[in-house]
C-alpha positions as CSV (number, residue, x, y, z in Angstrom):
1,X,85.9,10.3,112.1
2,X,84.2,13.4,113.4
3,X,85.8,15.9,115.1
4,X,83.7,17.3,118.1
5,X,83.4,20.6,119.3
6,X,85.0,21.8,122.0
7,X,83.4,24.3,124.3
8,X,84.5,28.0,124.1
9,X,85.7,27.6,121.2
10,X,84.3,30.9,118.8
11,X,81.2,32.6,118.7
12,X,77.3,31.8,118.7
13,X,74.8,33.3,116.6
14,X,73.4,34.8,119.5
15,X,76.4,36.2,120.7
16,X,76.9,38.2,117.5
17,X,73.4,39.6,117.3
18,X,73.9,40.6,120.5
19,X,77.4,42.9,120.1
20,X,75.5,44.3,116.8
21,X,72.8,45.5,118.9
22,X,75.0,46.8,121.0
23,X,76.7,49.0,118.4
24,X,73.9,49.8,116.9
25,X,72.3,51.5,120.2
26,X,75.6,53.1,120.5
27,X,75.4,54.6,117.2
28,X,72.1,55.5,117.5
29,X,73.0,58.1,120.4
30,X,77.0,59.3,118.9
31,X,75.6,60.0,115.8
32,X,73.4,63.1,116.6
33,X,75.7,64.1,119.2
34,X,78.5,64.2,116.4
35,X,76.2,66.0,113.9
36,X,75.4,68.7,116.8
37,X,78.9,69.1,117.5
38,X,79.4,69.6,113.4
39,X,76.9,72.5,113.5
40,X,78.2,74.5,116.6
41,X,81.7,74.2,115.1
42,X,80.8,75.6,111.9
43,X,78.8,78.3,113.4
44,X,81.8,79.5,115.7
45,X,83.9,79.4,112.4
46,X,81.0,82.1,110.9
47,X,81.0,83.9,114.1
48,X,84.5,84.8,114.0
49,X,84.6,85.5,110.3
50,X,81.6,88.0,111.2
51,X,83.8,89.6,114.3
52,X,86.9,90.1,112.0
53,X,83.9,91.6,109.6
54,X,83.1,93.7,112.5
55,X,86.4,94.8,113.3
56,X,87.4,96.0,109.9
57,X,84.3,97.8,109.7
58,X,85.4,100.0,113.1
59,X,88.7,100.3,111.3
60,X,87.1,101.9,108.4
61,X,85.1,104.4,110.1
62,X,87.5,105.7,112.0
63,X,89.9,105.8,108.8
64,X,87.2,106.8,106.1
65,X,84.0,108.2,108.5
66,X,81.8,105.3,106.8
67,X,81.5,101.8,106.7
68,X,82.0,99.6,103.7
69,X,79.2,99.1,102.0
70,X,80.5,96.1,100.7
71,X,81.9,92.9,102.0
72,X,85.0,92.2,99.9
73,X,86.0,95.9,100.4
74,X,86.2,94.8,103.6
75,X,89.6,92.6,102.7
76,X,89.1,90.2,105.7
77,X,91.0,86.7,104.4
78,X,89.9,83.6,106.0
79,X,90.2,79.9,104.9
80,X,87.1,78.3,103.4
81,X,85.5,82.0,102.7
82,X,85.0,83.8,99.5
83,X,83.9,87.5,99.1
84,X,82.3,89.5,96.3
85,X,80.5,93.0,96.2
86,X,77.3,91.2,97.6
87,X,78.1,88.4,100.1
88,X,81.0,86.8,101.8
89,X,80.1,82.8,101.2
90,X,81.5,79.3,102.7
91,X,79.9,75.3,102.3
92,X,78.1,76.3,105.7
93,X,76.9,80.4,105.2
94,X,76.6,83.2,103.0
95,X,77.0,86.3,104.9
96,X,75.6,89.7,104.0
97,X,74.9,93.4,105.1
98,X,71.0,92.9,105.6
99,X,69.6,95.1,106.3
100,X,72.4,97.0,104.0
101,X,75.1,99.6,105.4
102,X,73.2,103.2,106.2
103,X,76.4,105.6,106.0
104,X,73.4,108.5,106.2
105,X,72.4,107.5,109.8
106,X,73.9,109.4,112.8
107,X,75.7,107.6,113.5
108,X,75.8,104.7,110.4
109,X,74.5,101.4,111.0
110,X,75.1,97.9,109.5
111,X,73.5,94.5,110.3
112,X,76.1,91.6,109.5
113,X,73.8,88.1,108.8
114,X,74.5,85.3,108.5
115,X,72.1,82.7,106.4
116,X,73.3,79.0,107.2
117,X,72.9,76.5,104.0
118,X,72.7,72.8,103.6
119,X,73.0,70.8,107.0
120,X,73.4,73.6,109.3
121,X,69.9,75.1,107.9
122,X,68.5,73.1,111.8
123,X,71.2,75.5,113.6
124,X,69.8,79.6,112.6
125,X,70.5,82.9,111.4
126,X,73.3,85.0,112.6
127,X,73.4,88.5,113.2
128,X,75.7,91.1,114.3
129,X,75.1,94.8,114.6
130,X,77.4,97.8,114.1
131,X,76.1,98.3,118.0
132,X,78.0,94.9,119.0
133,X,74.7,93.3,119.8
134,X,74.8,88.9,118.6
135,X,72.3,87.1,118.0
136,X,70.9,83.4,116.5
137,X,67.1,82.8,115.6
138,X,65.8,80.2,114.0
139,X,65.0,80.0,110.2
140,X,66.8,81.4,107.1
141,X,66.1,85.0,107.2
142,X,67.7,88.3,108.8
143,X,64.2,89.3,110.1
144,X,63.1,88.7,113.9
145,X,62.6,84.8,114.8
146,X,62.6,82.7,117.6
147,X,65.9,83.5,119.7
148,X,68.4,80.7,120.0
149,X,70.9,82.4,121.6
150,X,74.6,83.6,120.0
């Protein structure tokens, strides 16, 4: 004998394509939104590396009457971040004095930027000056770009 179906019992076809359709549309606008929230997290995390940059910098000229002209003499510890004569480096940024530290200036100068790498290449440059003054433009370079704000 055959058993008949009973109604409501399980799923159609239709049914199915439909909920994966659904997900899919979903998906198609969290995704981004996720991968935007990625990049400003990582470039707050590089913003207050370059503040606590910043801040040992003023600590050194007052101490010393020059800044350091180089960022691992700097000593600034943070997870994910590696220093060496030339750049402080994470997955996300290399950070350097560009252009370099000008102890000879009255008063001395430095430019802290910050290039982005891989995936957060879409997001800008940083920069911080011995003046205090932020800013993001777009590309991969310290030079003047379009500004995306800090």
């Amino acid at each position: 004998m055959h058993k008949k179906r009973r109604p409501g019992f399980g799923f159609t076809i239709l049914e199915l394509m439909i909920v994966v359709a659904i997900i899919g549309i979903l998906s198609a606008i969290a995704y981004p939104n996720y991968q935007s929230y990625l990049r400003r997290s990582n470039r707050s995390d590089a913003e207050q590396y370059m503040m606590k940059m910043q801040t040992r910098q003023q600590q050194l000229l007052l101490e010393q009457r020059a800044y350091a002209s180089a960022p691992n003499a700097l000593n600034v510890l943070a997870s994910g971040w590696t220093c060496t004569a030339a750049n402080c480096t994470s997955t996300r940024y290399t950070i350097s004095f560009n252009p370099a530290v000008d102890n000879t200036a009255t008063p001395p100068s430095y430019t802290i930027c910050a290039v982005p790498q891989g995936t957060q290449v879409a997001d800008g440059t940083l920069m911080l000056t011995s003046t205090g003054s932020k800013s993001r433009v777009s590309g991969t370079s310290c030079a003047a770009g379009t500004d995306l704000g800090w």
